[in-house]
C-alpha positions as CSV (number, residue, x, y, z in Angstrom):
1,X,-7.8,-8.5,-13.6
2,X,-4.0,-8.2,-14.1
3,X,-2.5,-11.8,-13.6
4,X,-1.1,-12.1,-9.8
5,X,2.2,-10.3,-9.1
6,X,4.6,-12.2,-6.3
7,X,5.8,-10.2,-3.8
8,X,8.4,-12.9,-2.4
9,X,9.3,-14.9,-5.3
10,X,11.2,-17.5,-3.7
11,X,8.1,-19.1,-1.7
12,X,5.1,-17.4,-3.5
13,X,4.2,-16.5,-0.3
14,X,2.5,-13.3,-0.9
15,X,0.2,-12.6,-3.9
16,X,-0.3,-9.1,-5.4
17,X,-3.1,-8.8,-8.1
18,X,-4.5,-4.9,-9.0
19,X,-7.9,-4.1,-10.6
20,X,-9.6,-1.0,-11.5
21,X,-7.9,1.1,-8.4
22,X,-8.1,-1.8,-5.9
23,X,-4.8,-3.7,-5.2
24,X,-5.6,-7.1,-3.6
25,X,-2.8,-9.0,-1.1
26,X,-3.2,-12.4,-0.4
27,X,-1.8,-14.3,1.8
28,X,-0.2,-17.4,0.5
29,X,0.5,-20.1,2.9
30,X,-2.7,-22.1,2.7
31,X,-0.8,-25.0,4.4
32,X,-0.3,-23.4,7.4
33,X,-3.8,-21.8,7.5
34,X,-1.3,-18.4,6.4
35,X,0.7,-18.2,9.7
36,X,2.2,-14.9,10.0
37,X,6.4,-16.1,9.4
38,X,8.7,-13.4,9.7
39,X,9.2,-14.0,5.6
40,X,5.5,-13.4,5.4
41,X,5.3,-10.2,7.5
42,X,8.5,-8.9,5.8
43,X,6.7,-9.4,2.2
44,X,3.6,-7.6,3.5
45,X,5.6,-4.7,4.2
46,X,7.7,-4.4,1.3
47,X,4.1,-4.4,-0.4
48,X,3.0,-2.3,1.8
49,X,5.7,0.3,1.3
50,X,4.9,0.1,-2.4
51,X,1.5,0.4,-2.3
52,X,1.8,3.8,0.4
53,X,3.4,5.5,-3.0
54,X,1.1,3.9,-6.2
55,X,-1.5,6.4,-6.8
56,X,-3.2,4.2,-9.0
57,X,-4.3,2.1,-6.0
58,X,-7.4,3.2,-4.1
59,X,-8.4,0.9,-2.3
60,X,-6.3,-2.3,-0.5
61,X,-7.7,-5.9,0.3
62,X,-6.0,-7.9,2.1
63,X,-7.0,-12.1,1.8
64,X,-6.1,-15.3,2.7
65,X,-5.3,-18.0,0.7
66,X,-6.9,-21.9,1.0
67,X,-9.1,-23.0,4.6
68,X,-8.5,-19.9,6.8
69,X,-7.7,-16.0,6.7
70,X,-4.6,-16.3,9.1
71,X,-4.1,-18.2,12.1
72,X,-1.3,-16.1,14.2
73,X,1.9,-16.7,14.1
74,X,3.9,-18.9,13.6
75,X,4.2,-21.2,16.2
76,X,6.8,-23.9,15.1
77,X,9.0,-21.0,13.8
78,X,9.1,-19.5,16.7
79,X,9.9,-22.5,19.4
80,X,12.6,-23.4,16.9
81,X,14.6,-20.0,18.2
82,X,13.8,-19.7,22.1
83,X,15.8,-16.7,22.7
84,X,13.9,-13.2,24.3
85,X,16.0,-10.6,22.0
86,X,14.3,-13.0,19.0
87,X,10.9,-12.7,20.3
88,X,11.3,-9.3,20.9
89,X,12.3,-8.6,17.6
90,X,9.3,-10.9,15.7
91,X,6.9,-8.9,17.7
92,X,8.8,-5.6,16.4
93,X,8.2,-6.9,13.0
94,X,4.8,-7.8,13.4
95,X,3.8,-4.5,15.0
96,X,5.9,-2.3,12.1
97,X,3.4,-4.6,9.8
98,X,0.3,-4.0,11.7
99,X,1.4,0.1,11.8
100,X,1.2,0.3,8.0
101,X,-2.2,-0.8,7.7
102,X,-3.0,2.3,9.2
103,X,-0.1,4.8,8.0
104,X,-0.8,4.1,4.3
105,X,-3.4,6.5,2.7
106,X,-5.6,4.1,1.2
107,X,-8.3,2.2,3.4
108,X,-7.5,-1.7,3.9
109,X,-10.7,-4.1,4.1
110,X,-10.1,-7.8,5.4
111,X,-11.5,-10.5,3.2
112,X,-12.4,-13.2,6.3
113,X,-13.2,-16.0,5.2
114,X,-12.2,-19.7,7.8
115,X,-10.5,-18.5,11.1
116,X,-8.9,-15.7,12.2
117,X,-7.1,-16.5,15.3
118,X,-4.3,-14.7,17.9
119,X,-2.6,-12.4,15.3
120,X,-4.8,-12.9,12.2
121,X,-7.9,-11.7,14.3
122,X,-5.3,-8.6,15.6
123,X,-4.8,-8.1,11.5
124,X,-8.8,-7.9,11.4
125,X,-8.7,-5.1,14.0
126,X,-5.9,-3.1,12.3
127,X,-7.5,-3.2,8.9
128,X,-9.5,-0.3,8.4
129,X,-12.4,-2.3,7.3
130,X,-13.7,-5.8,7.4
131,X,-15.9,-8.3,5.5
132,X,-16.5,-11.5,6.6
133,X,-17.9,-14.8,5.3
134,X,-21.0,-16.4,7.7
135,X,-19.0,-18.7,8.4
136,X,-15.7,-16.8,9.4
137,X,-14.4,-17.5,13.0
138,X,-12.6,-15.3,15.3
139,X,-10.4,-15.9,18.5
140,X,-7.5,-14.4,20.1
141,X,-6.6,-17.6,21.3
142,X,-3.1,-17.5,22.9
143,X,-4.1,-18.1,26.1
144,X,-5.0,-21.6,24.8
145,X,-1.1,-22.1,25.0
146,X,0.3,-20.1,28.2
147,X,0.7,-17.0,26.2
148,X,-1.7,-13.6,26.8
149,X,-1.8,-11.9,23.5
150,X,-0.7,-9.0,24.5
151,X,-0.2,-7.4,21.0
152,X,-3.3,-8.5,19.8
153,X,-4.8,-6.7,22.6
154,X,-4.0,-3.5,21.2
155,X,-5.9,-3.4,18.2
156,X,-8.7,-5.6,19.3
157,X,-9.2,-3.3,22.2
158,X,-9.1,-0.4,19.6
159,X,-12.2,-1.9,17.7
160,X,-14.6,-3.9,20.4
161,X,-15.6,-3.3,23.9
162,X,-13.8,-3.9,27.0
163,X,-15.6,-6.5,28.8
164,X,-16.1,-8.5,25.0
165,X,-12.2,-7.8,24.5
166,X,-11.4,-8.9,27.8
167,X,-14.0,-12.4,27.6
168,X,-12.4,-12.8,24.5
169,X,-8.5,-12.6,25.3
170,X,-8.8,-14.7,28.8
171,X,-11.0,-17.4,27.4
172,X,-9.2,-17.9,23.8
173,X,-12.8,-18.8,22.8
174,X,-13.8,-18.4,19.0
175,X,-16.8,-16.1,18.3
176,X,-18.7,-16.8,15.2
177,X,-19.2,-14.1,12.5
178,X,-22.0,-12.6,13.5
179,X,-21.0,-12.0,16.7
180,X,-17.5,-10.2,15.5
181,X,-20.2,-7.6,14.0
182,X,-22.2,-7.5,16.8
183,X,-18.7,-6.6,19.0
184,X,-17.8,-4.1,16.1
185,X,-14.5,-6.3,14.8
186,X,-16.2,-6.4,11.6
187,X,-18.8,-4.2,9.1
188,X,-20.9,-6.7,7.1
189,X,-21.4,-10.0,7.3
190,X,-22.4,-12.6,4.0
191,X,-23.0,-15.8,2.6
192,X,-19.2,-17.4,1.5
193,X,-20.2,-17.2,-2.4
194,X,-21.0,-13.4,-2.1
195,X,-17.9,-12.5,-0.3
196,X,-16.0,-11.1,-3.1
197,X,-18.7,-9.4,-4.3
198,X,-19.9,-7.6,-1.0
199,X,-15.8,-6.6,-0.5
200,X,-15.9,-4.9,-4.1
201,X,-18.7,-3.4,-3.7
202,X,-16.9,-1.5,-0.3
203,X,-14.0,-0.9,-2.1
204,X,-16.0,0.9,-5.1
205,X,-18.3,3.2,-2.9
206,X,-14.6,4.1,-1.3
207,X,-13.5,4.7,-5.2
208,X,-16.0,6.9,-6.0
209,X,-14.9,9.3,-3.4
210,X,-11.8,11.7,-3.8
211,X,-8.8,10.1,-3.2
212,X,-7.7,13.3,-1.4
213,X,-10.3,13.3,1.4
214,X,-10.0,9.7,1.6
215,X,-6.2,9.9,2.5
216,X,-6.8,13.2,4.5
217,X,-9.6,11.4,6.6
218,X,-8.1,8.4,7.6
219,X,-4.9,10.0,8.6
220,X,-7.1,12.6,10.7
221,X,-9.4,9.8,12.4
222,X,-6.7,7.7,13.9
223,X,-4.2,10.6,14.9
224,X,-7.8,12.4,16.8
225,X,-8.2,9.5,18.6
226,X,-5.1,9.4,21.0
227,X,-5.7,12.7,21.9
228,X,-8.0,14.3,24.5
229,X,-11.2,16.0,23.1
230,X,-10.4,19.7,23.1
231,X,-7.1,19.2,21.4
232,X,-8.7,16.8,18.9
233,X,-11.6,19.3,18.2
234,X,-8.5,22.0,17.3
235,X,-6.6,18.7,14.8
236,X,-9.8,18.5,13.2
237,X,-10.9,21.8,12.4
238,X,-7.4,22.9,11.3
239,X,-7.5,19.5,9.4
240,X,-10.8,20.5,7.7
241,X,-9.7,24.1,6.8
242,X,-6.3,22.9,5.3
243,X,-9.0,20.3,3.0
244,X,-11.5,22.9,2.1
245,X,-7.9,24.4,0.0
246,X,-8.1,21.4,-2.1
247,X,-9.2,21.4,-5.8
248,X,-11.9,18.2,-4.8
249,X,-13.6,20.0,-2.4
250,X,-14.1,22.7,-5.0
251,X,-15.1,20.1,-7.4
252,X,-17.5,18.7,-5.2
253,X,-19.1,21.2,-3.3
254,X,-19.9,22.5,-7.1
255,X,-21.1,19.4,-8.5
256,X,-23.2,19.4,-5.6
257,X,-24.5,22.8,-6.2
258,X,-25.2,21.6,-9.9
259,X,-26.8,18.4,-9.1
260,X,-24.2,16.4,-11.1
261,X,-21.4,13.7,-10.2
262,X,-17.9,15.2,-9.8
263,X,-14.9,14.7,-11.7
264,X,-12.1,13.8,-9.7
265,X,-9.8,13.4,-12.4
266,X,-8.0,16.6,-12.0
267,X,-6.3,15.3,-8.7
């Protein structure tokens, strides 16, 4: 593994490290439990923005540093400026952040390890993917302090059920790991010393596919699902014809026929 790249010098509060087509983002506020600061959310989309145009990454993780994955925002920087416009322009911020994980081509799997709570269970939701440590935690928990998390919400309700989205985002409860897979928040579910192991093993099966259809795919799946079904049925197919033109699906439908592995090296 390359050594750790900073992404904001100045406070370290952003770790970049690539290996073998997967970049890995780590949060790096361990002292407070990797609160989402506006310096924090503008260094995850500067890397971010980077990453969208490195072909040589695959596959992004995105981590926590020290006791939790991310505990929301935060708080004390925000009561330190009370003002609406502010607010209004933090939660801009944070959804611009929360956006990329979805624009970029590659897939994004959450490493969960400690709590997730308010926005760091919302980053959850947004990734494409999540793995999650037994002992992971999750909450949207802003009602705990007068405050509905309303942006949360959004990609929460994207992932889990109503009613469970709704228990959890009027209680501010915590729900354990296994429960998180059971509401669909996240895909698998290990023992803390085999969670960097279970996320690399994701992010290879991911590798092994053609970076083409990987990028094509995702951008289909979440543009489909705003639409109604007929017009989605028409994105698709027209999405799957424009694909069958490229050189992979040649490659693969071949290596298929052949009974070999293909070669996606000519991409």
């Amino acid at each position: 593994m390359n050594a750790p790249a900073t992404i904001a010098a100045a406070e370290n509060i952003l770790l970049r490290s690539d290996t073998d087509g997967i970049a890995t983002l780590t949060l790096n506020r361990p002292a407070q439990y990797n609160a989402l600061s506006e310096e924090l959310l503008k260094a995850l989309i500067a890397a971010l923005e980077a990453i969208e145009h490195d072909r040589a990454v695959r596959v992004v993780v995105l981590a926590g540093n020290g006791p939790a994955f991310c505990a929301g925002h935060d708080l004390k920087q925000m009561r330190a400026t009370p003002d609406q416009d502010y607010y209004r322009a933090l939660f801009a911020l944070c959804s611009k952040m929360m956006m990329m994980l979805t624009h970029i081509p590659q897939p994004v799997i959450a490493r969960v390890h400690g709590i997730a709570a308010a926005a760091g269970c919302q980053l959850v939701a947004q990734c494409d993917l999540a793995v999650a440590a037994d002992s992971a935690r999750f909450a949207v928990s802003g009602i705990n302090v007068g405050l509905f998390c309303s942006t949360p919400s959004v990609a929460l309700g994207r992932n889990v059920l109503r009613k469970q989205s709704m228990e959890m985002l009027l209680t501010g409860d915590f729900v354990d790991a296994p429960t998180a897979m059971r509401y669909g928040l996240v895909n698998r579910v290990t023992a803390m010393d085999q969670l960097d192991a279970e996320v690399a093993q994701l992010a290879r099966r991911i590798i092994d596919k053609s970076a083409v259809a990987i990028a094509t795919g995702k951008r289909m799946f979440y543009k489909q699902l705003e639409m109604g079904m007929e017009a989605a049925y028409q994105y698709a197919a027209e999405t799957m014809a424009c694909n069958m033109m490229a050189a992979d699906v040649g490659e693969g439908i071949d290596a298929f026929m052949q009974k070999r592995k293909p070669d996606w090296s000519h991409r």
